[in-house]
C-alpha positions in Angstrom: -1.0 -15.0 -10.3 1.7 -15.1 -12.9 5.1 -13.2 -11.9 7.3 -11.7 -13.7 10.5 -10.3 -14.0 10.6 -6.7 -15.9 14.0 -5.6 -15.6 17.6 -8.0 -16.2 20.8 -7.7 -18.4 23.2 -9.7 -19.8 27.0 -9.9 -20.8 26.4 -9.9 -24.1 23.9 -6.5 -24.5 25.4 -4.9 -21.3 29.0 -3.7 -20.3 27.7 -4.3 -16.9 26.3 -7.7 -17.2 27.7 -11.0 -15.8 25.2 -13.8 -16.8 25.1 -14.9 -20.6 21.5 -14.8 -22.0 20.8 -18.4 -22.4 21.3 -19.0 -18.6 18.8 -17.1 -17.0 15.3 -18.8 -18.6 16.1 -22.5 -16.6 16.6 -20.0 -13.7 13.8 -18.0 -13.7 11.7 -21.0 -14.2 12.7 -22.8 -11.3 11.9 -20.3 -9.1 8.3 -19.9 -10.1 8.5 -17.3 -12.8 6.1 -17.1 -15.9 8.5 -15.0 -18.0 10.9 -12.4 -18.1 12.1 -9.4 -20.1 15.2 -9.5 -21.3 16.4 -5.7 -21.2 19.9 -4.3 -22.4 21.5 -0.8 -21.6 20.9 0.8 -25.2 23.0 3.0 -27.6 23.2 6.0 -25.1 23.6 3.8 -21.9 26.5 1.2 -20.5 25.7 -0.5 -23.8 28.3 -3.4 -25.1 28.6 -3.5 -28.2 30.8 -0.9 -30.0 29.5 2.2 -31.2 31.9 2.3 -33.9 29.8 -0.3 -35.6 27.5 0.0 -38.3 23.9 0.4 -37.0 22.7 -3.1 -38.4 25.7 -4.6 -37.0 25.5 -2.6 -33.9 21.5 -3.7 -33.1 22.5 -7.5 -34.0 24.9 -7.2 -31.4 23.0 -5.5 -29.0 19.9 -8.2 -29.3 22.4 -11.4 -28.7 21.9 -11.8 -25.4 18.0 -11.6 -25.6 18.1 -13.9 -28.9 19.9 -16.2 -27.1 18.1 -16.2 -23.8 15.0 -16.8 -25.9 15.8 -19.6 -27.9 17.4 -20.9 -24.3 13.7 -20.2 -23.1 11.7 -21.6 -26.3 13.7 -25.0 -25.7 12.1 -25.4 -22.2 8.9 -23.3 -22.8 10.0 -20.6 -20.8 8.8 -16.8 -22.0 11.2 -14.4 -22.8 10.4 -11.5 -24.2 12.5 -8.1 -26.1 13.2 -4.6 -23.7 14.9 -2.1 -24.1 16.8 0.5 -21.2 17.7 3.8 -22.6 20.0 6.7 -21.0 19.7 10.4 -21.7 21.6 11.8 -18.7 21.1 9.7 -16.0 17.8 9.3 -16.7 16.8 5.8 -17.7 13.8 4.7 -19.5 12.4 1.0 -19.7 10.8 0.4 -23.1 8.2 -2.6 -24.3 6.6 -4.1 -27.5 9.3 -3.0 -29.7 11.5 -5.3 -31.4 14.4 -5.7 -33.1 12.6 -4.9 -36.7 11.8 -1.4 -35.1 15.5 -0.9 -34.3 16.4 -1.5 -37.8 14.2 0.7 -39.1 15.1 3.7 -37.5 19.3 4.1 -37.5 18.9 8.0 -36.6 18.2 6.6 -32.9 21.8 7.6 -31.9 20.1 11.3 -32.6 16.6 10.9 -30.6 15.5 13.0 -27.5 13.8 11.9 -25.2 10.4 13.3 -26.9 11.4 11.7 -30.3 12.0 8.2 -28.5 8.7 8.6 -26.4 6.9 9.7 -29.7 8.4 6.8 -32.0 7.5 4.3 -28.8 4.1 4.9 -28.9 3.3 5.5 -32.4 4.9 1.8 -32.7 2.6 0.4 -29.8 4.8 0.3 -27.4 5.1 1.4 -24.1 7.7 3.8 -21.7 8.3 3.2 -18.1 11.2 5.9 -16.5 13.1 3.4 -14.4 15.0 3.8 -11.2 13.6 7.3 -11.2 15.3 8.7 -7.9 18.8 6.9 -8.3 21.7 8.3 -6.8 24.9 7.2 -8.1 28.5 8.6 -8.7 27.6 8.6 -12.9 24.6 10.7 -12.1 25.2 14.5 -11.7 21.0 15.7 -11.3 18.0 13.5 -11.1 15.6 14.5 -14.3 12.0 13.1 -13.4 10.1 13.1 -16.8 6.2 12.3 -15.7 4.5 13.9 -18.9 3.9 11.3 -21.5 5.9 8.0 -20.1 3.2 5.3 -19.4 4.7 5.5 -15.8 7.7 4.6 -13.6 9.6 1.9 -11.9 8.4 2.5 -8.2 10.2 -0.2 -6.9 13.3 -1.7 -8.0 15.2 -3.9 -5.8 18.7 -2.8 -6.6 18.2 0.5 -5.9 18.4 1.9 -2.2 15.3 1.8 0.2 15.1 5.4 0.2 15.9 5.7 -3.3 12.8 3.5 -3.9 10.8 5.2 -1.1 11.0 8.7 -3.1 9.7 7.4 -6.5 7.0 5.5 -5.2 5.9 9.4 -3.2 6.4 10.8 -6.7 4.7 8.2 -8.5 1.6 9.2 -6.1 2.1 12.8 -7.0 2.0 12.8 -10.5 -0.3 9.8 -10.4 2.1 7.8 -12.1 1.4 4.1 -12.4 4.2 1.5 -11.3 6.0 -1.4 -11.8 9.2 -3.2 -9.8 11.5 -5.0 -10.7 15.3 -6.7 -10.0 17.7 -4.5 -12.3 19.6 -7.9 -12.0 22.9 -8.3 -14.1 24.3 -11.2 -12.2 22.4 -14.7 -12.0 24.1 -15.1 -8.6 21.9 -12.0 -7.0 18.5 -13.9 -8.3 16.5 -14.9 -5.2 14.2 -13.3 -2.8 15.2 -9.6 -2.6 14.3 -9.6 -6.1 11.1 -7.6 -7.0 8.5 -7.6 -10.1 5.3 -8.4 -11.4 2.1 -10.1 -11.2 -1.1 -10.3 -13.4 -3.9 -12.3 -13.1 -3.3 -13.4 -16.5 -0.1 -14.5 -18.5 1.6 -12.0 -20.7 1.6 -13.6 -24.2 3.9 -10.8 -26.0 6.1 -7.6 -25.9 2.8 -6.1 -27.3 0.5 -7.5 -25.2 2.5 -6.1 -21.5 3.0 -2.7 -24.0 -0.6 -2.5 -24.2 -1.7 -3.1 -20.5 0.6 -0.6 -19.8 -0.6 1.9 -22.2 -4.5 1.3 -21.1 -3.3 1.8 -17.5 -4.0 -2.1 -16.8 -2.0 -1.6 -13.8 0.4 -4.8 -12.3 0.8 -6.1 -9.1 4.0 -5.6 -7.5 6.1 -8.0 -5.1 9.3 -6.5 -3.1 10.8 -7.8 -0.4 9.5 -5.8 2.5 13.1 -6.2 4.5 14.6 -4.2 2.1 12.6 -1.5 3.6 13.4 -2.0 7.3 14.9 0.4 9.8 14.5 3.2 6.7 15.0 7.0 8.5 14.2 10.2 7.2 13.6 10.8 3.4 16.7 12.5 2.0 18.0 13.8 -1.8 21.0 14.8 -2.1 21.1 15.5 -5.5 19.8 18.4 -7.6 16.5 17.6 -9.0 14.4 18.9 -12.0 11.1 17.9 -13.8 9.8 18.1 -17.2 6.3 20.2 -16.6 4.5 21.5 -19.9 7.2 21.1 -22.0 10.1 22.4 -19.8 12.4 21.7 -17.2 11.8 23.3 -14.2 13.5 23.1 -10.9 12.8 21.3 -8.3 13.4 22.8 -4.4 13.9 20.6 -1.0 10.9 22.6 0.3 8.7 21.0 -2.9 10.5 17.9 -2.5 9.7 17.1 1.3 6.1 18.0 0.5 5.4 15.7 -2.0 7.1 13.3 0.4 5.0 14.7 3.9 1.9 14.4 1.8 1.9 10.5 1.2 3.0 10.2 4.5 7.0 9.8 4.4 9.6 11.1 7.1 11.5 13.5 5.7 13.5 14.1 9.2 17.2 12.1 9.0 16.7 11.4 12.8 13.8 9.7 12.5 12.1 6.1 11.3 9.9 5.6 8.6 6.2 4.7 9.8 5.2 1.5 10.0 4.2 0.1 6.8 4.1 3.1 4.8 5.6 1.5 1.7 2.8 -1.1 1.9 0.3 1.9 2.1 1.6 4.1 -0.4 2.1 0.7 -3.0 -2.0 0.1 -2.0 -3.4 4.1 -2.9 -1.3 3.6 -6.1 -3.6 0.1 -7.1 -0.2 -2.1 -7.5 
């Protein structure tokens, strides 16, 4: 099986990020890895680069940290390939198989909805994955779970909270969303075995090639770290949450919430555990 990582930042793309590009590849490699995806907060997230640039200067600024991780990566024949992570309000969205060319070519991207950027994704052969769906942070105000038209979600990623992670994958199962995981890491020194990501039987050979697994539902193997999950209570949101269904935003109640949760077998009661191994069984009906 050939693992990958789906989901890491740098200094130079993110304001967040603490490891230079060029470091992670020799990394990454030494710990078994067959590639990784190199993907930056974007124009509407905790981008780096200035927005007061102009937009050529602005997306040669913002693709320095993968250009340099991948020449870093071509010296020791390590894959790296191009993401992207996009914010709207709160809402994140992972994107594959475009490049840097496709940036270029479209400067009115400060401008796109969510719709538009799905839309322009696709018609360029790439793929959309909503990440961290369920997130709950002091920057985010509402969760906003978008399941119509994304090629599915990040059910799984490892610095996100158990029950954070717990809720997307129940969500995931039902919209019958397909899944990924992975690390969200900005900081070589939190690489190591409570990262998560993927497998595939065969190597990923582009951008365009993962895009296009994703898009014909060829769906990956996960790996978490299953401790992340232990001693997990009751499922609980504490945060307004909406969902885009047939073209609007509707609402979402507790009362629909803990269903969709009780139905793939979650708690939902604070005072109580988790059942045994019902991450491993939820991450088995969805085929990851």
């Amino acid at each position: 099986m050939y693992r990958y990582e789906t989901h890491l930042h740098t200094v130079e793309g993110s304001a967040c990020g603490k490891t230079p590009g060029r470091e992670y590849p020799a990394i990454f490699q030494a710990k078994g890895y067959a590639g990784i995806f190199i993907t930056d907060h974007f124009y509407h997230g905790n981008t780096h680069p200035s927005r007061d640039l102009l937009w050529e200067e602005y997306v040669n600024a913002y693709t320095r940290g993968y250009e340099e991780a991948k020449a870093a990566g071509d010296a020791i024949g390590f894959p790296v390939f191009f993401g992207i992570e996009e914010n709207f309000e709160g809402d994140e969205y992972l994107l594959y198989g475009v490049d840097k060319a496709f940036l270029l070519a479209h400067p009115e991207i400060p401008h796109w909805t969510r719709e538009e950027m799905i839309r322009l994704v696709h018609e360029a052969g790439g793929a959309v994955m909503q990440a961290h769906p369920f997130r709950d942070r002091d920057y985010i105000t509402q969760i906003h779970l978008y399941p119509e038209e994304v090629d599915g979600i990040e059910g799984i990623n490892t610095a996100n909270t158990a029950g954070d992670n717990l809720a997307a994958l129940c969500y995931a199962e039902r919209f019958g969303l397909m899944i990924q995981a992975g690390s969200d890491t900005h900081d070589q020194a939190k690489i190591g075995p409570g990262n998560g990501g993927i497998l595939y039987d065969t190597p990923i050979t582009s951008e365009r090639d993962f895009a296009g697994r994703l898009c014909r539902r060829e769906k990956p193997h996960i790996f978490y770290p299953e401790e992340l999950f232990a001693g997990l209570g009751g499922l609980q949101v504490n945060l307004p949450v909406e969902v885009r269904r047939g073209g609007r935003w509707e609402d979402v109640s507790g009362e629909e919430l803990r269903a969709w949760f009780e139905k793939a077998g979650a708690e939902t009661d604070a005072a109580l555990p988790q059942p045994e191994g019902i991450v491993k069984e939820i991450v088995s009906r969805l085929g990851a």
